[in-house]
C-alpha positions in Angstrom: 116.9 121.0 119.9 118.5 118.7 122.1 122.1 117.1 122.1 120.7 113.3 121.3 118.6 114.5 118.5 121.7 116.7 117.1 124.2 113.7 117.7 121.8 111.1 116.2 122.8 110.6 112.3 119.5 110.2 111.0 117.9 113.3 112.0 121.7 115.1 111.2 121.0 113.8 107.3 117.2 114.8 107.6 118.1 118.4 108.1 121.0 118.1 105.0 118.9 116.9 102.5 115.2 115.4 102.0 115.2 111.4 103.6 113.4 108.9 101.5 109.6 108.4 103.4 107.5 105.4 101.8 104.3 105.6 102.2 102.6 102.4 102.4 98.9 101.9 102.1 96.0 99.0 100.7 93.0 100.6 101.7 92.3 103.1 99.5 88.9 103.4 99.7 87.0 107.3 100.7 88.7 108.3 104.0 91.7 106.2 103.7 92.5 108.1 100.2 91.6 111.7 102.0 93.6 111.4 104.4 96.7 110.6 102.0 95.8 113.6 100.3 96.8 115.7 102.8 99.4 113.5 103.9 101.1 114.0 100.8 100.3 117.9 101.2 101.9 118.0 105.1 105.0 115.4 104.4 105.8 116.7 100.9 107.9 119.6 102.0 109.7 117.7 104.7 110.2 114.1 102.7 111.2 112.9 98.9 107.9 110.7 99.0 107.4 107.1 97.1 103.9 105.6 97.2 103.1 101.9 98.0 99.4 102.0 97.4 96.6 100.6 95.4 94.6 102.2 92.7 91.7 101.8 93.9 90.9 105.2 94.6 88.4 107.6 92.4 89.9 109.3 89.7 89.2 112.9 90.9 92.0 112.0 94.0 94.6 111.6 91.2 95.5 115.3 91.0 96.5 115.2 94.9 99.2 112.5 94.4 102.8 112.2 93.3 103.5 109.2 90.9 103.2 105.9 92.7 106.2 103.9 93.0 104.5 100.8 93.3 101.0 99.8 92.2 98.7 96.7 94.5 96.6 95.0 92.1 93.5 93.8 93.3 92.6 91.5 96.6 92.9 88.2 94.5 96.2 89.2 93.7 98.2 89.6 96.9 100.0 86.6 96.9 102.0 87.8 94.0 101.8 91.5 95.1 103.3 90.6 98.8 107.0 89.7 97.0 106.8 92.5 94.9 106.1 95.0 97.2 109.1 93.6 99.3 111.7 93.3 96.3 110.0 97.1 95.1 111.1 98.7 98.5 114.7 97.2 98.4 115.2 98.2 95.5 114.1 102.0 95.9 115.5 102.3 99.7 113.4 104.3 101.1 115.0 105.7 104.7 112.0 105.3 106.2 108.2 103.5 105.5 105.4 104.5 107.2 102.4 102.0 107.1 98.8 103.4 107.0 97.3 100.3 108.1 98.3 96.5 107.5 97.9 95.4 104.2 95.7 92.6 104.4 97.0 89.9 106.9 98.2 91.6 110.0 99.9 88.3 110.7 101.8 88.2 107.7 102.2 92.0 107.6 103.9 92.3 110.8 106.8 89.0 109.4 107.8 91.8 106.7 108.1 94.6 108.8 110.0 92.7 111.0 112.2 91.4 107.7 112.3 94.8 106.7 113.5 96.0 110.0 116.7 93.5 110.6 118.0 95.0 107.0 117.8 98.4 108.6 114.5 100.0 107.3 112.6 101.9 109.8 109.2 101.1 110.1 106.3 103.3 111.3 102.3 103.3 111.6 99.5 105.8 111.1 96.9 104.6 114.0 93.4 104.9 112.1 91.4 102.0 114.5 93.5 100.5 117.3 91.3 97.7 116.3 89.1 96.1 113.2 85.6 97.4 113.8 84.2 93.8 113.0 86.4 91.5 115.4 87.3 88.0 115.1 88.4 86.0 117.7 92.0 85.8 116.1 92.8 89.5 116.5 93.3 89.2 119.9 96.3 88.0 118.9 97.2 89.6 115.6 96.7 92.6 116.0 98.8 93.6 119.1 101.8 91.8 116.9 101.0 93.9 114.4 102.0 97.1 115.9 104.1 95.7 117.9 106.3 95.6 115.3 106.6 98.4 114.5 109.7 101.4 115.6 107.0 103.7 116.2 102.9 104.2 116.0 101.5 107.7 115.1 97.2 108.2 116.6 95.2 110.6 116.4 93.7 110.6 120.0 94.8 110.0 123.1 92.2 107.5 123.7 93.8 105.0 121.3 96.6 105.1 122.7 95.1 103.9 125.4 93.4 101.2 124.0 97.1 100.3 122.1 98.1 100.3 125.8 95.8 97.8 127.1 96.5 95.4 124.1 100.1 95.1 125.4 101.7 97.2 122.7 104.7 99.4 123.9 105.8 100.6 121.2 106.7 104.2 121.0 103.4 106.3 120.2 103.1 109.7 119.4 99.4 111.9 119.5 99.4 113.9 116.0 95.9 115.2 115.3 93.9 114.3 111.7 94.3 117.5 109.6 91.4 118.9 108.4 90.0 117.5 105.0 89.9 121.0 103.0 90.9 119.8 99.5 86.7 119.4 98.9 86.2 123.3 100.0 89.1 124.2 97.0 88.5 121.4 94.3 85.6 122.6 91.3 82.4 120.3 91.3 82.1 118.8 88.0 78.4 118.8 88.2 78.0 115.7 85.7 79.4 113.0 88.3 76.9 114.4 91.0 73.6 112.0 90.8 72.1 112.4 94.3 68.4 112.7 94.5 66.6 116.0 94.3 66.5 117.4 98.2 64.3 120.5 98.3 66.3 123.3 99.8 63.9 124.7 102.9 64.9 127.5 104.2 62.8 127.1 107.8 64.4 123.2 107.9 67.3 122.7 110.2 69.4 120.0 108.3 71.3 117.4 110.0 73.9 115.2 108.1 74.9 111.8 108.6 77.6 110.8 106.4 80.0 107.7 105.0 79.7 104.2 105.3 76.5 103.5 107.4 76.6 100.9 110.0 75.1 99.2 113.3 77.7 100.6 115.3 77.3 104.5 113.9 74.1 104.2 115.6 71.9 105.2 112.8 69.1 102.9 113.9 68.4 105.1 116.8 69.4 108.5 115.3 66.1 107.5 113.1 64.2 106.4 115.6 65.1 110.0 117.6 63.5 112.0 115.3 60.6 110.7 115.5 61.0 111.9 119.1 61.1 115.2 117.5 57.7 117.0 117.4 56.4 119.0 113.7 56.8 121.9 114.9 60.6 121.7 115.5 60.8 121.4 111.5 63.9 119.0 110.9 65.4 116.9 108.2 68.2 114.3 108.5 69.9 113.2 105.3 71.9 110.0 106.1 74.5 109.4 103.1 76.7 106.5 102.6 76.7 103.1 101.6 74.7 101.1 103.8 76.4 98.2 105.5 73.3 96.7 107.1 71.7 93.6 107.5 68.4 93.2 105.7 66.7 93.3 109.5 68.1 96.7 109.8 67.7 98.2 106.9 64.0 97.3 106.6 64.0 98.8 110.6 65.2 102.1 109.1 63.2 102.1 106.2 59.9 101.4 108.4 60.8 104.3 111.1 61.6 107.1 108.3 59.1 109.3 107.8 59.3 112.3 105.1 61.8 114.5 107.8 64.6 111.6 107.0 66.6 111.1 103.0 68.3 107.8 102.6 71.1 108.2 99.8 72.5 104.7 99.9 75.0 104.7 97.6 79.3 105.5 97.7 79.3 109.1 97.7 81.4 110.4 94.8 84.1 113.0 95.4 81.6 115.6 93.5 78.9 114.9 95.7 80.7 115.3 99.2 80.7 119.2 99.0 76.8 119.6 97.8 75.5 117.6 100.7 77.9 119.2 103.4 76.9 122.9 102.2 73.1 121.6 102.2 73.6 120.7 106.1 73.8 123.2 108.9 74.8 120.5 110.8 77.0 116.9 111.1 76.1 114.1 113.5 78.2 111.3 114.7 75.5 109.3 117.1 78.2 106.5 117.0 78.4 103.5 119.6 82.3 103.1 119.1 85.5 104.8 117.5 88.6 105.7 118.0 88.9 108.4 115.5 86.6 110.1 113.0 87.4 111.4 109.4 83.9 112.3 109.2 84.5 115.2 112.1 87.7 116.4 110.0 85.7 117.3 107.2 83.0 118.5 109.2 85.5 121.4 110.3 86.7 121.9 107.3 82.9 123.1 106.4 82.8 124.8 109.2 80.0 122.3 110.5 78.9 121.6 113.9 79.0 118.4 115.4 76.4 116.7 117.5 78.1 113.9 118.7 79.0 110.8 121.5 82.3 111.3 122.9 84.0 109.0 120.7 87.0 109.1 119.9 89.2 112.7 119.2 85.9 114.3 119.8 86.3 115.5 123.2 90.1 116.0 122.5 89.6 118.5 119.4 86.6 120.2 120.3 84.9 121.9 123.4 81.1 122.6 124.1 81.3 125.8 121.7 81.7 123.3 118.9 79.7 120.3 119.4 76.8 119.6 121.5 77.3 116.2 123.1 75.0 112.9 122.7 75.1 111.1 126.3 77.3 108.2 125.9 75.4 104.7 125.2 74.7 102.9 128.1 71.9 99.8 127.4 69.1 101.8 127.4 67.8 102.3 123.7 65.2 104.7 124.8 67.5 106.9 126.8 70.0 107.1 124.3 67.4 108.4 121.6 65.9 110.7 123.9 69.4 112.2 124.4 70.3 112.4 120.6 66.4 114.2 120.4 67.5 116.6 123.0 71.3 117.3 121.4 69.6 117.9 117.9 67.4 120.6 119.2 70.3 122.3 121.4 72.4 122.2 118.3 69.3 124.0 116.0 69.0 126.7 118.5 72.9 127.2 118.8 74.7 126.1 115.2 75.0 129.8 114.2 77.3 130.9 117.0 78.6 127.5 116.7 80.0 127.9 113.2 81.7 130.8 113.8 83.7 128.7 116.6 84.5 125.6 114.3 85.7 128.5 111.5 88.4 129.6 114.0 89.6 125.8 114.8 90.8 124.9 111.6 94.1 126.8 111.5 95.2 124.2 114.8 94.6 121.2 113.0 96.2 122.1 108.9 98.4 119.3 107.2 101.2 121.6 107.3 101.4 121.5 110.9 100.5 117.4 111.0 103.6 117.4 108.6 106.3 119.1 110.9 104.8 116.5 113.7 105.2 113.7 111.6 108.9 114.5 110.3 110.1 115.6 114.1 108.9 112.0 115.5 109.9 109.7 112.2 113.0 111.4 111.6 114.1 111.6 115.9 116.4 109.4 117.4 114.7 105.6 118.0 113.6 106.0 121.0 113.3 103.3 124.1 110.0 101.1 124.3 107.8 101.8 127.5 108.2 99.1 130.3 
């Protein structure tokens, strides 16, 4: 420990007693609501936690949360929710916030946290896109305010930092991997909220998984159209589940090029249903175009699941070629690109077995109790100096 972090105050009253952490987060939907489970699990030891967050989260995540301190109604009612979320956070004091995304407006998101800021509130983010998936012309501009307003940014990858980099954000950043998303493995399955259709369990079938919300840029027109690349006698099946975010065009695309191999479930998978379709699966692919980080590959380890995947993302910077067989990178070519998803499908069927046994050993490196210390050394350190 170093003389600046023993002489700075903040981190001296960290280590004397627990500092207030808000945690601050809209979105609540699948993936935004596991990863503040096992927020809550890593900060919990090392904070006195208030929640900022809507209820708009399935029931069975309840049991993983503290009390909220403060409750977001619903989209339509922001404009009153924006005050109150302000007047709730001076009046509880937290030491420290920590955003998990903006709100709603980045705009108008990054004017609070700059409010918040002058009164002496230190403000942080949890990096889970560097940028909105589906861009408008504005966020050019809004979003590099956004974090830019911020004392500190927390990513998962190196890669977006990058990308936060290029946007002209110099804001301090820190690389603290996505925990594993274990608390499936350990919750009971109440088997009355699982209504997925009947899959027959085939023993000879290798079983690839494609899983959460199912869109263009996931690739999952040409994952379909690479199994039919895939001759009989290689017998596998492909079960893509998620709600489908799809133009008519392409869903009609996907539902014309499946063939009996491929199970469309397109519905919001419950909380029941995630385990049954991951222990179904000897396999999870992630055939996306563009990401910066995937939650989908967290709970993939946490089933001890290989991946066969683009190098999106964390991939490359969580696993190596014992763990995941790699998709060549999209470059144009539609026909290459599927032939190279046929071809990583078939390596992974030949090698998932030995491959399991490596993503079994990886989860101790990346448990929320270790995310936790990370978090608490960087949010409760001295402020540090933007980059030039």
């Amino acid at each position: 420990m170093t003389n600046e972090i023993v002489e700075n105050e903040l981190y001296l009253e960290h280590t004397a007693k627990k500092l207030k952490l808000a945690i601050v987060s809209f979105p609540m939907r699948p993936g935004f609501a596991d990863y503040m489970v096992g927020l809550c699990k890593g900060l919990s030891s090392h904070f006195e936690l208030q929640l900022y967050i809507s209820h708009s989260y399935e029931a069975s995540y309840e049991q993983y949360f503290p009390a909220s301190t403060f409750a977001f109604g619903r989209t339509r009612h922001l404009a009153l929710d924006y005050p109150r979320f302000v007047l709730a956070v001076l009046k509880n004091k937290p030491d420290i916030c920590l955003f998990q995304a903006w709100i709603k407006l980045p705009l108008l998101d990054a004017m609070i946290i700059r409010f918040l800021r002058t009164l002496g509130y230190r403000c942080f983010v949890t990096v889970h896109d560097a940028a909105p998936h589906e861009q408008k012309w504005w966020h050019s501009v809004t979003i590099p305010i956004f974090f830019k307003s911020f004392d500190g940014g927390i990513c998962h990858s190196n890669k977006a930092i990058d990308v936060l980099r290029k946007l002209g954000v110099r804001t301090p950043l820190t690389k603290i991997p996505h925990g594993v998303l274990d608390h499936y493995q350990k919750s009971s399955i109440n088997k009355e909220q699982i209504s997925l259709p009947p899959i027959a369990n085939d023993p000879l079938a290798f079983v690839i998984l494609f899983f959460g919300h199912v869109t263009r840029r996931k690739g999952i027109i040409h994952l379909v159209a690479a199994l039919k690349l895939i001759a009989s006698d290689h017998p596998v099946k492909l079960i893509v589940a998620g709600k489908f975010a799809l133009s008519q065009r392409d869903l009609s695309v996907i539902e014309r090029m499946a063939d009996e191999r491929v199970i469309l479930i397109n519905k919001l998978i419950s909380f029941a249903e995630v385990r049954p379709l991951f222990d179904l699966s000897h396999c999870v692919v992630l055939p996306y175009l563009e990401g910066t980080t995937s939650g989908v590959l967290k709970l993939a380890m946490a089933f001890s699941k290989p991946i066969v995947s683009t190098p999106i993302g964390d991939v490359e910077e969580v696993l190596n070629s014992n763990q995941y067989i790699a998709i060549p990178e999209y470059k144009g070519s539609d026909a290459e690109f599927e032939a190279g998803i046929a071809s990583a499908i078939l390596a992974a069927k030949e090698r998932h077995i030995e491959m399991k046994q490596h993503m079994e050993a990886l989860r101790a490196d990346y448990s929320w109790e270790n995310a936790g210390s990370a978090y608490a050394n960087f949010l409760a350190s001295p402020r540090r100096k933007r980059s030039k």
